[in-house]
C-alpha positions in Angstrom: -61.0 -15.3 -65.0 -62.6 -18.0 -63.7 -62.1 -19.7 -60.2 -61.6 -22.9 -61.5 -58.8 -21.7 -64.1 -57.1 -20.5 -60.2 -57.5 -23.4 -58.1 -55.1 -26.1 -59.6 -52.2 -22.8 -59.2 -54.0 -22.2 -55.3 -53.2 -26.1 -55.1 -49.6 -25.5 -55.7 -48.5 -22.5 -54.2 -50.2 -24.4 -51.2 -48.6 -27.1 -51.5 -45.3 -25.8 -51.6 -45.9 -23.6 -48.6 -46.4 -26.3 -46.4 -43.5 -28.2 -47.5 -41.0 -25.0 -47.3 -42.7 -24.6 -43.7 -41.9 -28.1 -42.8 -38.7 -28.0 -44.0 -37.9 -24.9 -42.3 -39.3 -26.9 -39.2 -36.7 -29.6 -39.4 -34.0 -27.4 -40.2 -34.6 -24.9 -36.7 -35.4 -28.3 -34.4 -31.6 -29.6 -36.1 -30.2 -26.6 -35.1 -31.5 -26.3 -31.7 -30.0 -29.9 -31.3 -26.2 -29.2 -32.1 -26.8 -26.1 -30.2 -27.5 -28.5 -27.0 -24.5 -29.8 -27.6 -22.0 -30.0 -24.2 -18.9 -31.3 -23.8 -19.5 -35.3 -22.3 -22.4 -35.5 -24.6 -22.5 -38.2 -26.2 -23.2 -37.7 -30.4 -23.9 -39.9 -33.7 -22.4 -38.5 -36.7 -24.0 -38.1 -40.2 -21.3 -41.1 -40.8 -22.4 -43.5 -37.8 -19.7 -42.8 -35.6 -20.5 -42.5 -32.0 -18.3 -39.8 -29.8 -18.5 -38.2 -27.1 -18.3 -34.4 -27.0 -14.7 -32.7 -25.8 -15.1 -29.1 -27.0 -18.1 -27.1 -29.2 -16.8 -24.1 -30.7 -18.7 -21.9 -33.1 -18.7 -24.2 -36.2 -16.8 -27.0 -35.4 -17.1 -29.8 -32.3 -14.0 -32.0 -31.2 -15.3 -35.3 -30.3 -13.4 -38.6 -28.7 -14.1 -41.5 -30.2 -11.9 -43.7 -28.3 -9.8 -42.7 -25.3 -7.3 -40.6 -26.6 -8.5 -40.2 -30.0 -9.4 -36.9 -30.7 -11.6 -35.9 -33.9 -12.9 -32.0 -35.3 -15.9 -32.3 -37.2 -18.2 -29.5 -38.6 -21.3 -29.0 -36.1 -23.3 -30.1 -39.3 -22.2 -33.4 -39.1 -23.5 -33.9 -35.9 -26.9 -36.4 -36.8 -27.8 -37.3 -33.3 -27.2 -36.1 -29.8 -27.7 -38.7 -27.7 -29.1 -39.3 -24.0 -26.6 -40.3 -21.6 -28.7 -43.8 -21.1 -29.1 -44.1 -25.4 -25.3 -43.7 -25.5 -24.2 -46.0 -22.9 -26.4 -48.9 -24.8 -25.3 -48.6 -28.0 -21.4 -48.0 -27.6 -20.6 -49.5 -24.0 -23.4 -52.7 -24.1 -24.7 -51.4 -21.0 -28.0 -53.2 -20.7 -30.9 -52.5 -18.2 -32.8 -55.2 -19.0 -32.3 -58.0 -16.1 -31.5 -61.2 -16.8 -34.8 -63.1 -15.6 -36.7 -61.2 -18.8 -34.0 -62.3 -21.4 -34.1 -64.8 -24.0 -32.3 -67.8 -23.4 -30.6 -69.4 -26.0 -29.6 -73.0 -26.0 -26.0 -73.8 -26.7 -26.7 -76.3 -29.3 -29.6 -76.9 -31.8 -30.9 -80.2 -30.2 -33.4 -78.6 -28.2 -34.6 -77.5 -30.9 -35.6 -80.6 -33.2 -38.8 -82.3 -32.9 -39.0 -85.3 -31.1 -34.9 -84.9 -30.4 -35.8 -87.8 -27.4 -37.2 -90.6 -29.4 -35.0 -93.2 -31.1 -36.2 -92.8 -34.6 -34.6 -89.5 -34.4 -31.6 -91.2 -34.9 -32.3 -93.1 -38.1 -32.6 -90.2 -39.5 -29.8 -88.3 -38.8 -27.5 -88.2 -41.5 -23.5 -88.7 -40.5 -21.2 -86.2 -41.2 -18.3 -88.0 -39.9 -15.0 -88.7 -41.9 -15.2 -91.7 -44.0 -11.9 -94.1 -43.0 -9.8 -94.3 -45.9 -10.8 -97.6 -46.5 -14.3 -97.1 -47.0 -13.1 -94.0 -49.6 -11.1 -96.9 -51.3 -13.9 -99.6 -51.7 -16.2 -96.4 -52.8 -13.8 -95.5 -55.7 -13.0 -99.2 -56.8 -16.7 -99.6 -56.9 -17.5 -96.6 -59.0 -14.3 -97.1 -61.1 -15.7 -100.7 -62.0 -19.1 -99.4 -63.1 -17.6 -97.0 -65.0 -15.4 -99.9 -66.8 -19.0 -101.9 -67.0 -20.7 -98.8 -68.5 -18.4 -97.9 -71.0 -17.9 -101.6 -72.5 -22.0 -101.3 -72.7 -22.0 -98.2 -74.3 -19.8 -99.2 -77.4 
């Protein structure tokens, strides 16, 4: 046989070795992370839910997702275990970012128009006020006499 009737098989047993060894890979450094597991850890299930560790047992974890709400879940559905610091942010808010370095946002948009100072700004504002019910009136009577005006053309 010849070499180049072998390589494109070399190719894919290569191939596949590499991905079985990275998969193998994944699966020991997923294992090693459940096995970290303590109770006050705090974990992200496969779901999304965020706990915090009570008990680990041998195949199972009981996790508290509120106070007083206890949960057993299969060490498998463990995604995530979380740093103390990681945890804190996402479920409690708890932000070490100071204030200074924040972005401010205004309470209304006005700041952010162009040229929200000048008068001609306000020509061109369009008002969104209610109408008084005598301008709605005058604005059907008018439409209701074209129509009548229209119509007589029309025939």
């Amino acid at each position: 046989m010849d070499i180049l009737t072998l390589l494109p098989f070399i190719v894919l047993i290569g191939a596949m070795f590499l991905m079985t060894r990275s998969a193998k890979k994944k699966q020991q450094q997923a294992a090693n992370m459940r096995d970290s597991m303590q109770p006050g850890t705090g974990v992200r299930t496969i779901g999304g839910m965020y706990a915090t560790v009570k008990e680990v047992n041998d195949d199972t974890v009981l996790l508290e997702a509120a106070p007083g709400v206890h949960l057993i879940f299969g060490k498998n559905a463990v995604g995530a275990v979380l740093s103390d610091e990681e945890y804190n942010r996402i479920v409690h808010g708890d932000d070490d970012v100071s204030d200074d370095s924040a972005t401010v946002v205004p309470d209304d948009a006005s700041s952010l128009t162009a040229g929200s100072d000048d008068a001609s700004a306000d020509d061109d504002r369009v008002d969104l006020g209610k109408k008084d019910a005598a301008d709605e009136t005058e604005a059907k009577d008018g439409k209701a006499d074209g129509k009548a005006d229209g119509q007589g053309d029309a025939k």
